[in-house]
NUKOL-887917 format. One record per residue (C-alpha): residue in three letters; x, y, z. Coordinates in nm, 4 decimals, padded with zeros to 6 digits, always signed. Example, Ala and Ser with C-alpha at 12.3 -4.5 7.8 and 13.67 -1.06 7.14 Angstrom:
2
ala:+01.2300:-00.4500:+00.7800
ser:+01.3670:-00.1060:+00.7140
This chain:
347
unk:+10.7475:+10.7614:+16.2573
unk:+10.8041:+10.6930:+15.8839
unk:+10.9002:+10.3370:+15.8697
unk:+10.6452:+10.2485:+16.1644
unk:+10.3520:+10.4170:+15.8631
unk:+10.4783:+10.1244:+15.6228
unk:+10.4859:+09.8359:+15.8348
unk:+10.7645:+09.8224:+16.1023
unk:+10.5742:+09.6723:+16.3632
unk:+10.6712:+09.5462:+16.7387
unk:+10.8016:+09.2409:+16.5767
unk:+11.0122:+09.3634:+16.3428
unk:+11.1449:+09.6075:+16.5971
unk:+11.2173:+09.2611:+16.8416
unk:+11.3888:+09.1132:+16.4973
unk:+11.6220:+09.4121:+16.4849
unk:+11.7496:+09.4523:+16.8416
unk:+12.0576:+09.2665:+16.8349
unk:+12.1412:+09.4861:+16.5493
unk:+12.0896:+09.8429:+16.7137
unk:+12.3508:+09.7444:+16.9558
unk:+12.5853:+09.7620:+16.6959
unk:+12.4805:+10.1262:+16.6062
unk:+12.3103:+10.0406:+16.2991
unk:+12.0022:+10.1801:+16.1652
unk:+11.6234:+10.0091:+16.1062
unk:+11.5864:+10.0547:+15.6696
unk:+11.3490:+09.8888:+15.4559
unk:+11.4032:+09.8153:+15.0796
unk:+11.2447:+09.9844:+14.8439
unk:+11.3888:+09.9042:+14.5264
unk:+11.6086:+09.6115:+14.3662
unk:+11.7311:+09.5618:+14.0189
unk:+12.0222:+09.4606:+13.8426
unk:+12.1952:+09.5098:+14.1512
unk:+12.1047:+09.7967:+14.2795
unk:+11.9282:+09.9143:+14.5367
unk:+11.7202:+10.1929:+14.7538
unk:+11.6183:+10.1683:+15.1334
unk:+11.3880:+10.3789:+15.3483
unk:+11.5799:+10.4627:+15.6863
unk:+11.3995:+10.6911:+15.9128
unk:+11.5875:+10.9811:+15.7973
unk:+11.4442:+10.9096:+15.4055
unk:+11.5670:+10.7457:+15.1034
unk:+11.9034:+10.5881:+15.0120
unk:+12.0975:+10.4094:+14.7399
unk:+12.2184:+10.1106:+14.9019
unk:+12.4918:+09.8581:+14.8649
unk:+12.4920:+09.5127:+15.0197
unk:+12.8582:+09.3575:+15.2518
unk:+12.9990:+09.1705:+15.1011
unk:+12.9254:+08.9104:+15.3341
unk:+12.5622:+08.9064:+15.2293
unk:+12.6978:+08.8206:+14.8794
unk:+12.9249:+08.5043:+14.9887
unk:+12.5893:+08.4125:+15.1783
unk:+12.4068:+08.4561:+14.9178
unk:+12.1346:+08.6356:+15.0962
unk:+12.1264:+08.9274:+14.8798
unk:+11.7856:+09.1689:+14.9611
unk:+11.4956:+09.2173:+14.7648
unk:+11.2102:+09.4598:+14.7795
unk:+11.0440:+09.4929:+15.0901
unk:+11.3041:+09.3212:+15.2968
unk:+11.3538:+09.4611:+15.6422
unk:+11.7218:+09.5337:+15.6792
unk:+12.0079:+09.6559:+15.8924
unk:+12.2106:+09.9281:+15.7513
unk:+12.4954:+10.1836:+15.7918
unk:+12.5213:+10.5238:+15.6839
unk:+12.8080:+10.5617:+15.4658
unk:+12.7392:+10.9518:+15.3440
unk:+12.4875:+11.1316:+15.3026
unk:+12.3563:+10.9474:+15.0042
unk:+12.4752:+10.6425:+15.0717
unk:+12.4093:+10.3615:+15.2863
unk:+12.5800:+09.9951:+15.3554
unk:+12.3338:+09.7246:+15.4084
unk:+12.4812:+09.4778:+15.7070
unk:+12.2066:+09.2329:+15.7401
unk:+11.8782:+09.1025:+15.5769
unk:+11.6285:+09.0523:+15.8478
unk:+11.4272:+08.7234:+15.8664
unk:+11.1402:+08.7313:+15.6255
unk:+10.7745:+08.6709:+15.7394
unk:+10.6851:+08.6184:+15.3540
unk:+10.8424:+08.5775:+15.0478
unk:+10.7242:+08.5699:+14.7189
unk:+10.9460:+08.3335:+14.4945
unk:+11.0025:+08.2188:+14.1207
unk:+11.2364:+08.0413:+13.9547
unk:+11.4939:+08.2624:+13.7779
unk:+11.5027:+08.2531:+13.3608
unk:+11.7029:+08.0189:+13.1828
unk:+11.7829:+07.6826:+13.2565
unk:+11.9183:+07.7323:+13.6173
unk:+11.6975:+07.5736:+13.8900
unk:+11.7238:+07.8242:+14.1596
unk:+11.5089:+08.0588:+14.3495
unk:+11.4262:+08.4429:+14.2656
unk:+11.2929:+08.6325:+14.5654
unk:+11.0207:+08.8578:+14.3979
unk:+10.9349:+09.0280:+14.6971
unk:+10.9807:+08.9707:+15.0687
unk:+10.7296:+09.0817:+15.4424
unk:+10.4350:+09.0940:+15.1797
unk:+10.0284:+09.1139:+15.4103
unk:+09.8928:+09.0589:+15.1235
unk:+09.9148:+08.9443:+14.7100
unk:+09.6481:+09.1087:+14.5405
unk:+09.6296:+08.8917:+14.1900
unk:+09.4758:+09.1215:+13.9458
unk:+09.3019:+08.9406:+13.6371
unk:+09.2038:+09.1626:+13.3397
unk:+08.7729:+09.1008:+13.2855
unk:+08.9117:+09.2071:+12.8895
unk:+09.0069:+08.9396:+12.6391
unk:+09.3159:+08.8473:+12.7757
unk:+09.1028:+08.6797:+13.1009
unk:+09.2752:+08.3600:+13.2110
unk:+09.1723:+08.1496:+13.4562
unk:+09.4617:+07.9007:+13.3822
unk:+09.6999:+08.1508:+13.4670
unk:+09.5218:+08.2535:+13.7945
unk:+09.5416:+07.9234:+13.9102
unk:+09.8945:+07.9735:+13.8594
unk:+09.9300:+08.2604:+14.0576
unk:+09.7015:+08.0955:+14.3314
unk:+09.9492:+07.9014:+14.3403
unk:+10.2128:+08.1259:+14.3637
unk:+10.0408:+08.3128:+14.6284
unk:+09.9984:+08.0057:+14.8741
unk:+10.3386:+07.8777:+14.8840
unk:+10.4659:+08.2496:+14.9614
unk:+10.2892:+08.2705:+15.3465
unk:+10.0553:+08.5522:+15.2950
unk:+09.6837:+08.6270:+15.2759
unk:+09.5562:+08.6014:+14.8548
unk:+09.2829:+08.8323:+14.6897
unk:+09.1753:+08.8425:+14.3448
unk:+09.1314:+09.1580:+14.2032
unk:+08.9103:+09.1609:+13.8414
unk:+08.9843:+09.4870:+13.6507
unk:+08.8044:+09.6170:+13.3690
unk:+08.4492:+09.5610:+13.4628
unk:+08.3835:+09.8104:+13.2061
unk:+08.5368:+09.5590:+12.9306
unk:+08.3434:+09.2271:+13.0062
unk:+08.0200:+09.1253:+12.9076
unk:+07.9902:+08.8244:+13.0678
unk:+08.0546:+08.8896:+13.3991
unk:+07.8249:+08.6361:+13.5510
unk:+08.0215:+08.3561:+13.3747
unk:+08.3357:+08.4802:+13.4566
unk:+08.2644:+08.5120:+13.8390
unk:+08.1453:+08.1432:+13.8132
unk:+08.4868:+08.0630:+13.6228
unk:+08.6779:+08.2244:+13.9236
unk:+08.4562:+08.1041:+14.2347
unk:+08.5261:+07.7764:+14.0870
unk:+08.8965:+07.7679:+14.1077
unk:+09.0058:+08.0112:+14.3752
unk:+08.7978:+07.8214:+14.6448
unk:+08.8165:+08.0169:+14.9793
unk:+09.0130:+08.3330:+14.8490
unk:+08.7871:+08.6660:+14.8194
unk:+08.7785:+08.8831:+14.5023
unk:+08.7042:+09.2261:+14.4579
unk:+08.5074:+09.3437:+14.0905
unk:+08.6201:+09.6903:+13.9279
unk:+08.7426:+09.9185:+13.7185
unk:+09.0456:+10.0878:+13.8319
unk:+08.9919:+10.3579:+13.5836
unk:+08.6631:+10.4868:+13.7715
unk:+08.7289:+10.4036:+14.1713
unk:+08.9591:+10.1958:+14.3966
unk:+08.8025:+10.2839:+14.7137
unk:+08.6749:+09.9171:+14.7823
unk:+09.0380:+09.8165:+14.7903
unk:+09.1486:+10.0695:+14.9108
unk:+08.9847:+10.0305:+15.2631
unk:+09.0848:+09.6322:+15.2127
unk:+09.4722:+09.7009:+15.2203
unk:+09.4698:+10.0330:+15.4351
unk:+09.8085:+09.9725:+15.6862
unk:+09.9306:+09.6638:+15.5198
unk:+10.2327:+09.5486:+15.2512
unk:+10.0206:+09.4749:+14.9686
unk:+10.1969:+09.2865:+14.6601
unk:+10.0468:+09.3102:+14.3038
unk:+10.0831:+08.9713:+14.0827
unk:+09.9735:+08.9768:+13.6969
unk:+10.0612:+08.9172:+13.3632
unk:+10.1009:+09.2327:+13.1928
unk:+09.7486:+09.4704:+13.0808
unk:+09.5883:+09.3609:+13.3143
unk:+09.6005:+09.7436:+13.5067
unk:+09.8377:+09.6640:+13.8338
unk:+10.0033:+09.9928:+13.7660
unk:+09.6723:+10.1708:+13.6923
unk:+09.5626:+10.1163:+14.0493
unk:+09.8686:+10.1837:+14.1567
unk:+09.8260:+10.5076:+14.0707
unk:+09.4996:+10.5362:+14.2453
unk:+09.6269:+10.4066:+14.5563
unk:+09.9103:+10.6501:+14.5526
unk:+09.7048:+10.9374:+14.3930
unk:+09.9906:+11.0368:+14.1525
unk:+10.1408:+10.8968:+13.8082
unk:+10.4344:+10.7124:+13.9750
unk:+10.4059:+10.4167:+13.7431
unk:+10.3697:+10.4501:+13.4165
unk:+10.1471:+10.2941:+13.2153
unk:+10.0787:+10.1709:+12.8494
unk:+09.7687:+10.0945:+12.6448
unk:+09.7035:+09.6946:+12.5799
unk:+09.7016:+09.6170:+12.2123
unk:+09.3339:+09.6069:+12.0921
unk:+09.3749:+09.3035:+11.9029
unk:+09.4136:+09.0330:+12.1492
unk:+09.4409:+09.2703:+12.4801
unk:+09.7798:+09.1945:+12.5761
unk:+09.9617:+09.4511:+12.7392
unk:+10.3236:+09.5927:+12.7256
unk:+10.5646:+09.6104:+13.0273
unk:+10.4759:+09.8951:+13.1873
unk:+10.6562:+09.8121:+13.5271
unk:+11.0049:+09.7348:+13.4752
unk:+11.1307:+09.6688:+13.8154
unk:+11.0084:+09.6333:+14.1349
unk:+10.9896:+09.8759:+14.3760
unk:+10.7742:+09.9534:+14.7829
unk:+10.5833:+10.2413:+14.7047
unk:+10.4493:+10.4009:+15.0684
unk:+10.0342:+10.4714:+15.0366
unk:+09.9360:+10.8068:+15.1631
unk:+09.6935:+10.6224:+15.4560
unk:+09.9722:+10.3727:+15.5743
unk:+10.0813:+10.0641:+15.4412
unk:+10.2959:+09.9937:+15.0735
unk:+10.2481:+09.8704:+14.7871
unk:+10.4720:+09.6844:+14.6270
unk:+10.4529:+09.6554:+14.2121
unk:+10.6111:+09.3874:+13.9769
unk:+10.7263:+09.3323:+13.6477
unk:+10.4285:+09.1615:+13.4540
unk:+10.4976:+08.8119:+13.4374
unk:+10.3445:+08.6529:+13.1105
unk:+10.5006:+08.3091:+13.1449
unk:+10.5428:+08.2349:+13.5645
unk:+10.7859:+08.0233:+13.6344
unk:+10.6307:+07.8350:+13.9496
unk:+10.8965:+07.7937:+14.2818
unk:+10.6225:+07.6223:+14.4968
unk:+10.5827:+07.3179:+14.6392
unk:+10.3304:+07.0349:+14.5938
unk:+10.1614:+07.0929:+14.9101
unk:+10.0598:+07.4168:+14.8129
unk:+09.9538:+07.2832:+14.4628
unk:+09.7084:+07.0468:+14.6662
unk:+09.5915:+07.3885:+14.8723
unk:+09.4869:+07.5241:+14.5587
unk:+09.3199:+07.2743:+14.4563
unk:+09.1863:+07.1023:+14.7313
unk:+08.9147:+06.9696:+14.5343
unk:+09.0983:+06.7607:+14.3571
unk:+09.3578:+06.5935:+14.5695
unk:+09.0882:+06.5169:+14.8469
unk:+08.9574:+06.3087:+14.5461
unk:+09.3071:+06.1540:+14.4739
unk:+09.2972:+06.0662:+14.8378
unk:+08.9947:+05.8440:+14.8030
unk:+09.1992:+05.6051:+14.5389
unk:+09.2188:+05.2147:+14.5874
unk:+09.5514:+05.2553:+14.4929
unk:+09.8322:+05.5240:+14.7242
unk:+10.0369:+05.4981:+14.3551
unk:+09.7540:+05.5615:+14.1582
unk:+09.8170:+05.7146:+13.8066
unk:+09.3976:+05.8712:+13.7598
unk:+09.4376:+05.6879:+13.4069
unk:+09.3057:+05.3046:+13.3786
unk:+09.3780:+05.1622:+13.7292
unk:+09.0703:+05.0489:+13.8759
unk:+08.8247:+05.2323:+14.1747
unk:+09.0096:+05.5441:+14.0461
unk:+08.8206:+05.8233:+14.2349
unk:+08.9293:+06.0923:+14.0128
unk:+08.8270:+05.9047:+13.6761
unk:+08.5229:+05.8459:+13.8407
unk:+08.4427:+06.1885:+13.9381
unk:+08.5612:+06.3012:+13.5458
unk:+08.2713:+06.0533:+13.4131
unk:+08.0001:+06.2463:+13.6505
unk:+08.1294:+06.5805:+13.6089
unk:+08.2072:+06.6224:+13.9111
unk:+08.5583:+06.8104:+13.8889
unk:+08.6023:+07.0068:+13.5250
unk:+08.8202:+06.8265:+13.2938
unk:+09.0153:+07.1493:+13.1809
unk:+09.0756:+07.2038:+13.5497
unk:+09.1733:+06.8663:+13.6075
unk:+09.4452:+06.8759:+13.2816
unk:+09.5732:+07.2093:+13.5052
unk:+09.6176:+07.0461:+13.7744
unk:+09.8472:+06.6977:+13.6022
unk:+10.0317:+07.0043:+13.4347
unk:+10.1322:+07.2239:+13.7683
unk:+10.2063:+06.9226:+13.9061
unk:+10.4347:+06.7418:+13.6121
unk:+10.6029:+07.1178:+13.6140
unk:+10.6689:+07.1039:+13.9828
unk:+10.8024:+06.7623:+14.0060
unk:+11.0048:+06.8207:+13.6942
unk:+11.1736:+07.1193:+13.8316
unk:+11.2473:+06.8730:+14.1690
unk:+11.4366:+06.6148:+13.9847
unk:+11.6160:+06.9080:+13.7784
unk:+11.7031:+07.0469:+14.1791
unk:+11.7831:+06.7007:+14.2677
unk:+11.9740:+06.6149:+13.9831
unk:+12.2295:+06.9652:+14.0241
unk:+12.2576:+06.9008:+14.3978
unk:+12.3870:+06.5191:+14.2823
unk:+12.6369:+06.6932:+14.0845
unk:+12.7487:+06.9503:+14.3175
unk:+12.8325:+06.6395:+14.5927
unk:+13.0123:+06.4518:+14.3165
unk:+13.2574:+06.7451:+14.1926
unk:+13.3014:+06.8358:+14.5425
unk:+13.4298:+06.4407:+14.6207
unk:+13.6175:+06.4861:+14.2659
unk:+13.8101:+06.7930:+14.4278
unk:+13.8943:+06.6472:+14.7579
unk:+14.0063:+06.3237:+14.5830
unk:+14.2134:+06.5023:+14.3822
unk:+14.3470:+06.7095:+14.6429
unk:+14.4688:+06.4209:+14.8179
unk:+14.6260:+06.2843:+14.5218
unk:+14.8365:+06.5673:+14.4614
unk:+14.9382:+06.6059:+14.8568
unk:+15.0613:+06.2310:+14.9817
unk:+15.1707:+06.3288:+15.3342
unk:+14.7396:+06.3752:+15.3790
unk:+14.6754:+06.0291:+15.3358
unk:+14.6052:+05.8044:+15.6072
């Protein structure tokens, strides 16, 4: 069966029970932007438009979201209910507004793929390390464009270094994927990456035809152009999906400071070994983490990446903290107001 080849399983068949008894069908999302969307039923591919309810809820689908629908014609289907998600894959959405954009949803696997060109990073993979923790799956690091690096012993070191116990894979996606491929055979596989760096390029190999298109990465500083421009479950030929996203040049983190400390373990099992629970790591004495600076034992450029994930993540907490304050006091504002205006209320 179709949806059983990209990843509906015995427990997402348990998850969608109670809904079959309503006559509705099994679907799986397949692509979400600006409001619209595609699902996979058994019978093949849809447009798709969520109830209503789902918008008052606020659970609106993304890609790769397990959902139940209704036929509406024979183009046209009515998605009833987002099944719960096993993963998720989250940012937080551009502007100033301090809420949560579901990337993608029921993802095996994020394969974070680092260009080995110019534009290599390993700031940014930290970031997406990051990213990749806090979302419930399994990580791998992908490094692309073997052909384009000339220092590939250093950068390997550069990598080891920061992504701890998460493998990588070296290649060049123009030549052969086969090593991945047989790595994400049967699974949901989600590619992270700031944009060049060749996600839709292997892609393409995966899928064996030019679904995504791509663009060449300027040779001046080897950036690359958008080549994705939304995100969309694209079935592999062997089993499994792939699932391919907008590159992301300036992540907006929606994680956690647990996973932070995942990520880099190194460093808060140092923080742990401070005189002082409060400690700052600037003057305060038996500092563990100074300490370690002045032997070299933890790299002071991944140290300063570390204080600036975390300043970000707390800074985005008291920005949550501070709206949700704001939200309780208009609501009181309301209801005192409402009382004001009705008399026969007040006790």
């Amino acid at each position: 069966m179709f949806l059983e080849q990209i990843g509906a399983d015995a427990h997402i068949r348990e998850l969608f029970e109670p809904h079959a008894a309503q006559r509705l069908e099994l679907g799986r999302v397949s692509f979400a932007a600006h409001e619209q969307y595609r699902i996979y039923l058994e019978g093949g591919d849809y447009e798709a438009v969520p109830a209503g309810r789902l918008r008052y809820d606020a659970v609106l689908p993304a890609v790769g979201d397990w959902v139940a629908a209704r036929q509406v014609d024979p183009k046209l289907a009515l998605i009833e209910a987002v099944l719960p998600r096993r993963t998720k894959f989250s940012r937080r959405v551009a502007g100033r507004t301090v809420a949560e954009q579901v990337i993608a949803a029921n993802v095996d696997l994020a394969v974070i793929v680092c260009g080995l060109d110019g534009d290599f990073n390993v700031r940014r993979l930290e970031r997406y390390l990051v990213l990749a923790h806090e979302s419930g799956g399994d990580a791998l690091i992908v490094l692309n464009k073997s052909d384009l690096c000339d220092a590939l012993s250093a950068r390997l070191e550069q990598v080891t270094a920061v992504a701890q116990r998460v493998p990588h894979l070296v290649m060049n996606a123009r030549e052969s994927v086969q090593d991945l491929r047989s790595v994400i055979r049967g699974r949901t596989v989600a590619f992270l990456g700031s944009s060049g760096v060749g996600k839709s390029t292997i892609v393409n190999a995966l899928i064996g035809e030019q679904s995504q298109i791509t663009l060449p990465v300027r040779e001046a500083d080897s950036r690359g152009r958008h080549a994705t421009t939304s995100r969309m479950l694209i079935p592999l030929p062997e089993g499994g999906a792939v699932i391919d996203t907008p590159g992301m040049r300036e992540l907006q983190l929606w994680a956690t400071e647990d996973s932070l400390d995942e990520v880099f373990d190194d460093v808060a099992a140092l923080a742990s070994e401070c005189r002082f629970g409060d400690c700052t790591h600037t003057n305060e004495p038996d500092c563990a983490v100074q300490s370690a600076l002045r032997r070299g034992e933890i790299d002071s450029s991944r140290w300063r990446s570390y204080c600036k994930l975390q300043a970000e993540l707390r800074h985005e907490m008291l920005k949550e903290d501070a709206l949700a304050r704001t939200a309780v006091k208009a609501k009181w504002k309301a209801i005192h107001k409402a009382m004001r205006n009705n008399p026969k209320h007040r006790h």
